[in-house]
N, C-alpha and C positions, 0 to 999 in steps of 0.2 A: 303771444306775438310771434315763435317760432309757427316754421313753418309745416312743423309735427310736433308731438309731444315730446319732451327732454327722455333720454336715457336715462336708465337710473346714475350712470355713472356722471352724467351732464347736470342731472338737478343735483347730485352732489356736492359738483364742482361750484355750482352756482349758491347755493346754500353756507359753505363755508366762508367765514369772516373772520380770520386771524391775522396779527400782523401783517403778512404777507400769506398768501394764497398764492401756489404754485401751479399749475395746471399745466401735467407733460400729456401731450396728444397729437397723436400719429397723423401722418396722412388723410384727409379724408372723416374726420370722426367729428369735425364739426367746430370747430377752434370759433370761429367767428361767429356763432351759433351762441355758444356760452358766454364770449362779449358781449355781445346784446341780451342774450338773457340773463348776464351779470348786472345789467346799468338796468331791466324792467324789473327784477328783483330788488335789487335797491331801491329805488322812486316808487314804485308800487306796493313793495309788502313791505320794506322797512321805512318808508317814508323821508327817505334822502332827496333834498333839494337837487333838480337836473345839476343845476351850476356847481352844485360842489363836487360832479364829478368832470375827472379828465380820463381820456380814452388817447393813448398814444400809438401809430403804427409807424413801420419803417418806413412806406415810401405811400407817395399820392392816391394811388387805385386802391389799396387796404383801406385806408382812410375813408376817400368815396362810400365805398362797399359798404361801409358801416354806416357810414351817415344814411345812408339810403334805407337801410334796415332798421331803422330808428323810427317810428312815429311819430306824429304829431306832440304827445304830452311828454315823449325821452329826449326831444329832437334841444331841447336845453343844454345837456350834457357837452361837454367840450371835446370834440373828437379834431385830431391834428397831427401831423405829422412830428417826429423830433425836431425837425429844422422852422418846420413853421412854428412850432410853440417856441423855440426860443429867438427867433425872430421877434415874435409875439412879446415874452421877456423882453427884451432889450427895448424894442418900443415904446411900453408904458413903463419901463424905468429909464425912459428920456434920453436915450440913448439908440435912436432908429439906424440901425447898419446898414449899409452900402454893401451889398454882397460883389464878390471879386467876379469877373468873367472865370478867371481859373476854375469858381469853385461850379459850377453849371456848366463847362464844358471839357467834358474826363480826358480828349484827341489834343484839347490844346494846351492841357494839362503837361499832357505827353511832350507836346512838342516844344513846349516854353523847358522843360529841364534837359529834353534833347540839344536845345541852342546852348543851356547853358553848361553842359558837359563840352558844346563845340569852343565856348570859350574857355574854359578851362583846360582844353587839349593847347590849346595856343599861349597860355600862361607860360612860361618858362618858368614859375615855379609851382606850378599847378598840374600841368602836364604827366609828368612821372609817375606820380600818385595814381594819376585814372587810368595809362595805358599799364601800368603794374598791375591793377588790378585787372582788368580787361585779362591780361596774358596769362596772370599767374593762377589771379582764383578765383575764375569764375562759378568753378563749384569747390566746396568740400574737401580737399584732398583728403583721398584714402587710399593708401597702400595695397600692392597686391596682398602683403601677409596681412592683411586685416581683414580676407575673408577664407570662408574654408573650401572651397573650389574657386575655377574657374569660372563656374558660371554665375555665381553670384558677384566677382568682381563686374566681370563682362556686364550684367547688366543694372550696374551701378554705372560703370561708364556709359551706358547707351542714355541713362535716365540723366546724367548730367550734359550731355551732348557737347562735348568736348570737339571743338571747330575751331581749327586754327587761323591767323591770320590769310593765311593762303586758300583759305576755303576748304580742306581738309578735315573731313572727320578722325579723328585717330582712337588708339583702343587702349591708351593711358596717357594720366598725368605728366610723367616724364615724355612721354612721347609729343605730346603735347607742347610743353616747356622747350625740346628739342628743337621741334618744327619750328611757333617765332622766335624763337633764339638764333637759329639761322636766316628767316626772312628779314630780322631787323639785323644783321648783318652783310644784307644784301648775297647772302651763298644761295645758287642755285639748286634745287631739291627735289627729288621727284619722290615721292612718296608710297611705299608698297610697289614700287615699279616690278616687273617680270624681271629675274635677273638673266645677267648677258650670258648664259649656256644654260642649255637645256637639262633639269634636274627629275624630272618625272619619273617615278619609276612605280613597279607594284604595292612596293610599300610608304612612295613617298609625291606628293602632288607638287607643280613646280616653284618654286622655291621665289618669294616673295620679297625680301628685305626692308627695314622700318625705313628706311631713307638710302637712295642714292645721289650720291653729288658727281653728274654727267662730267662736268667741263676738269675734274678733278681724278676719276676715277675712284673713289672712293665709298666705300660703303659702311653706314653707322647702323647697328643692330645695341636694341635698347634690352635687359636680361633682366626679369624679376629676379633678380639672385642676391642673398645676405653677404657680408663679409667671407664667410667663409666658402663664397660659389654653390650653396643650396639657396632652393626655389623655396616658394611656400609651402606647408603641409600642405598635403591631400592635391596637390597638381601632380597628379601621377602624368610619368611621362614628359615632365618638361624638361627635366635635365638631359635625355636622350634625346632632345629637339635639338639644345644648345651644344651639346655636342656634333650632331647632323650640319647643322650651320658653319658651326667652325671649320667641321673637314670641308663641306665644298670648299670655302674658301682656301684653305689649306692648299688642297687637291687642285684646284683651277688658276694658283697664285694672286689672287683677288686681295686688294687691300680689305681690313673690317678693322674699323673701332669702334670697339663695344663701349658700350655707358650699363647703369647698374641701379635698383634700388635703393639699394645702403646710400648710395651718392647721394638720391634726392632726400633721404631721411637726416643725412646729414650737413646737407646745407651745401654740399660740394659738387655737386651734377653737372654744371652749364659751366663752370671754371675749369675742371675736369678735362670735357669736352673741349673747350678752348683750348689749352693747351695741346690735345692731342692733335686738334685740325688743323693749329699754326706749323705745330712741330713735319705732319706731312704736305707742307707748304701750301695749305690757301690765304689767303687777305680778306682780310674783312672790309667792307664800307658801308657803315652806317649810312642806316634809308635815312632819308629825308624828311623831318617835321612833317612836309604837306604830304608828301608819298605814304606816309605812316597816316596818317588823317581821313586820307582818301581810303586806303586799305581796311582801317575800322572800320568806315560808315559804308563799305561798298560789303563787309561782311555781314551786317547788321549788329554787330554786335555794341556799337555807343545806345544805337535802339535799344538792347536788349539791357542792356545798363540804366537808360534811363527810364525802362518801364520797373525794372527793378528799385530804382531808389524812389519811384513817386509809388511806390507799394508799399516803402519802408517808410516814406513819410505820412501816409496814410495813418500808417500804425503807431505812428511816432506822436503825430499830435492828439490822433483819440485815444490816445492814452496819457496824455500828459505828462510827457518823460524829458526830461530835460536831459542837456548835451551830458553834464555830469553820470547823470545816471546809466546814460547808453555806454559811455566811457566806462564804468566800473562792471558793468555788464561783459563789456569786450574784455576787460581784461581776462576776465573768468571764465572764457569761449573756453571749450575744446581745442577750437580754432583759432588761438589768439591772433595769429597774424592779420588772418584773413577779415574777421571779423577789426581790427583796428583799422586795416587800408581801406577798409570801405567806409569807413565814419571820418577817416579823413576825406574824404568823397566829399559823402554825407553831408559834414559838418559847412562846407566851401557850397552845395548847391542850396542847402538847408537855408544860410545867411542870404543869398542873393534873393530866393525864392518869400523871406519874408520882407526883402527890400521890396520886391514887386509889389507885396499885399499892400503896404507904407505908400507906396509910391501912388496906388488908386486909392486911396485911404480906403478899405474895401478887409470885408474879414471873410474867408471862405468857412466850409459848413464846419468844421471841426473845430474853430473860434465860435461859432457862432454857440454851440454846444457848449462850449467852456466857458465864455463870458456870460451864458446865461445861469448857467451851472452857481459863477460866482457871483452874479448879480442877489441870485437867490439867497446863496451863503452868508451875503454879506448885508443882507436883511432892504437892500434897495428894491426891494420886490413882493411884495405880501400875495403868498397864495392862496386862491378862496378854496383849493380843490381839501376834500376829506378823503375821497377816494379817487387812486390812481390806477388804472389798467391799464396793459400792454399788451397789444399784440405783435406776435410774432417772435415773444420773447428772448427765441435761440439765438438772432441778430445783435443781440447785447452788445457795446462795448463800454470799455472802459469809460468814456464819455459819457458816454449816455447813461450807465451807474449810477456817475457822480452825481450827472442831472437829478435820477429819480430819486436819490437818497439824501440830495438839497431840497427838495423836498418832504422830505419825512419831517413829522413835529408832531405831539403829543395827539394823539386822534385819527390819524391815515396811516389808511392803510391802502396795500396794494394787492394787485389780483393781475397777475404774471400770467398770461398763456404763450405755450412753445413746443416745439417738436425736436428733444433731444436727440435725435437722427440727424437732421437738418438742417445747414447753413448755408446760406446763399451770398453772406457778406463777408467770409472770412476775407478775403483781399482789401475790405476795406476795415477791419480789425474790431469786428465778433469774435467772441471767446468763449465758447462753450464753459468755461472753466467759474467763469462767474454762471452761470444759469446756477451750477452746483452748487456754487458758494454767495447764493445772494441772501440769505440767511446774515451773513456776516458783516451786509451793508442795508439793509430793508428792515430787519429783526426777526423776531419768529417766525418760522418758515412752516405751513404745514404742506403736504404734498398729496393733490389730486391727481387722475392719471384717467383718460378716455381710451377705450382700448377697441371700441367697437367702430370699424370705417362703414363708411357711407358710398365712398367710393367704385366698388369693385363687384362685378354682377356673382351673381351665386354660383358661376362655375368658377369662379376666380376663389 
């Protein structure tokens, strides 16, 4: 029924019948090829009933593909997508779902947790929580001394894109923290401005500053420098910078308050800062609720928040992780803080987001996975299948495991094909990590491996 003879590596693959049958395969080498000549092997030489087998792919046009590749006497076999088969589930165990809009359209997905970050900005007890995070940690905090140059810090900050409230790109954390620390105090800032006398010289290009505050005269210079005024190892040259700096200032009688590393490692950076700006007389006056409201969403950054948590909720529900467990998880960040403020997030859009599901009485695709999952489990469901395939196996997740392995029972087996190169669904929470370890949920694992592509002409 192929459309050439199998490889020897292909009729291998098709030949083996172990608990589970693994088949890792490249680009090109024929993945779909061996499904179908896995299901005409079965029915033809070992004489398995079409209906007792199930053929599962990630999304609608794999599915297609196969069905079409199928003849007339295979064309029995159950080929379906995950969400169709348990859709499929749920129906004839008398429980037909109403799928959500949410779950069919990914933009309004977006945009239903974007509203509900917009009211949660307006919460007065909800508020502090999202623009905290928004300001503080939108990525990772990492120290200058937690790299061995400059240019690996550097382009750790360019990779976290560090944008402040004012539109500002800057070139640290603290710098960062700096900038809305002053826009949500209403100080006016200009940021890397040129300073006001000319410093160019042969050895020295004109002379920049992290922040100047115009209506003040004052100028704030941020210094990777420890308690005791050294830089990081291996930034050769920066202590000779901070020295250069100081004398302009020195030398032109220019105000400069500096701020510091250590500060931010120690919790004391922005209080610091405060006091010095008060002490050289500015006032401060807190923006405004709606001025702060307008200023997040004109930066993008509630967007970039809420394409953020519908990422994490993604991963949250196909994997079945209760609020408990995310919580003990966070404790045990690296990054405790960061990781807690954002599940305090989390946890406020998480609730409203399954009020909505409640509210259309309506289960989106990751429910839909799970209740079938436990429909199975819990024996409301008899499966005719003996033999389970999968394509495209690398797409696995957590969900979808549980499904295939609610299916497991004395007599099925499975036949796994995948390209451990290859994921196209990590965002919606594929895990390579189970491909490795499906041995642990399926049972004995053997492993095929196609190594021959089909794809690439003979000068390739």
């Amino acid at each position: 029924m192929l459309s050439s003879p199998p490889t020897g590596e292909q009729a291998a693959a098709i030949a083996t019948d172990e608990d589970a049958t693994l088949v890792l395969a490249g680009a090109g080498t024929g993945k779909t090829a061996v499904i179908t000549g896995k299901v005409a092997h079965l029915v033809r030489n070992e004489g398995v009933p079409p209906g007792e087998i199930l053929v599962l792919a990630f999304n609608r046009k794999a599915a297609e593909e196969i069905r079409e590749r199928l003849p007339d006497d295979l064309a029995g076999a159950h080929v379906a997508t995950f969400h169709a088969f348990g859709r499929q589930v749920l129906a004839e165990a008398g429980a037909a779902p109403t799928m959500s809009k949410l779950a069919v359209d990914e933009a309004q997905l977006d945009r239903v947790i974007d509203g509900i970050l917009g009211e949660l900005l307006t919460d007065p007890r909800q508020s502090e929580a999202v623009t905290d995070f928004i300001l503080q940690h939108r990525a990772v905090y990492r120290s200058q001394f937690d790299f061995r140059n400059p240019g690996e810090y550097y382009d750790y900050v360019r990779r976290s894109e560090l944008r402040t409230l004012s539109g500002d790109l800057v070139k640290s954390f603290e710098e960062l923290a700096i900038a809305n620390f002053l826009t949500l105090n209403g100080v006016t800032f200009e940021y890397e401005g040129r300073y006001e006398v000319p410093t160019a010289t042969a050895q020295h290009r004109q002379y920049h500053p992290d922040f100047h505050l115009p209506d003040h005269g004052i100028y704030i210079e941020h210094f990777a420098l420890d308690r005791e005024g050294r830089p990081p190892p291996g930034w050769r040259g920066y202590a000779e910078g901070v020295a250069w700096k100081r004398g302009i200032h020195a030398e032109h009688g220019t105000t400069l308050i500096e701020t510091y590393s250590w500060q931010r490692r120690e919790g004391v950076l922005l209080d610091a800062l405060r006091a010095r700006i008060e002490s050289a007389g500015v006032t401060f006056e807190r923006v405004a609720v709606a001025k702060l409201l307008d200023d997040l969403r004109e930066s993008g950054l509630v967007t970039w928040l809420a394409r953020l948590v519908a990422s994490f909720l993604n991963h949250v529900k196909t994997s079945g992780l209760s609020l408990e467990e995310l919580r003990g998880r966070a404790g045990a960040s690296p990054d405790r803080d960061r990781s807690e403020a954002f599940l305090d997030i989390f946890e406020a859009v998480h609730a409203r987001y399954e009020a909505s599901l409640a509210k259309e009485e309506a289960l989106d695709f990751h429910d839909l996975i799970n209740h079938a999952a436990a429909h199975i489990r819990g024996g409301r469901w008899e499966s005719p299948f003996h033999y389970v395939l999968v394509d495209e196996f690398q797409d696995v997740s957590a969900g979808r495991m549980a499904l295939l392995q609610a299916l497991g029972r004395a007599g099925v087996a499975y036949f796994l094909v995948g390209d451990d190169w290859q994921s196209i669904y990590r965002f919606a929470g594929s895990d390579m990590g189970l491909v490795r370890d499906c041995g642990r949920y399926l049972g004995h694992v053997r492993e095929r491996a196609l190594s021959h592509t089909f794809r690439f002409a003979s000068g390739i």
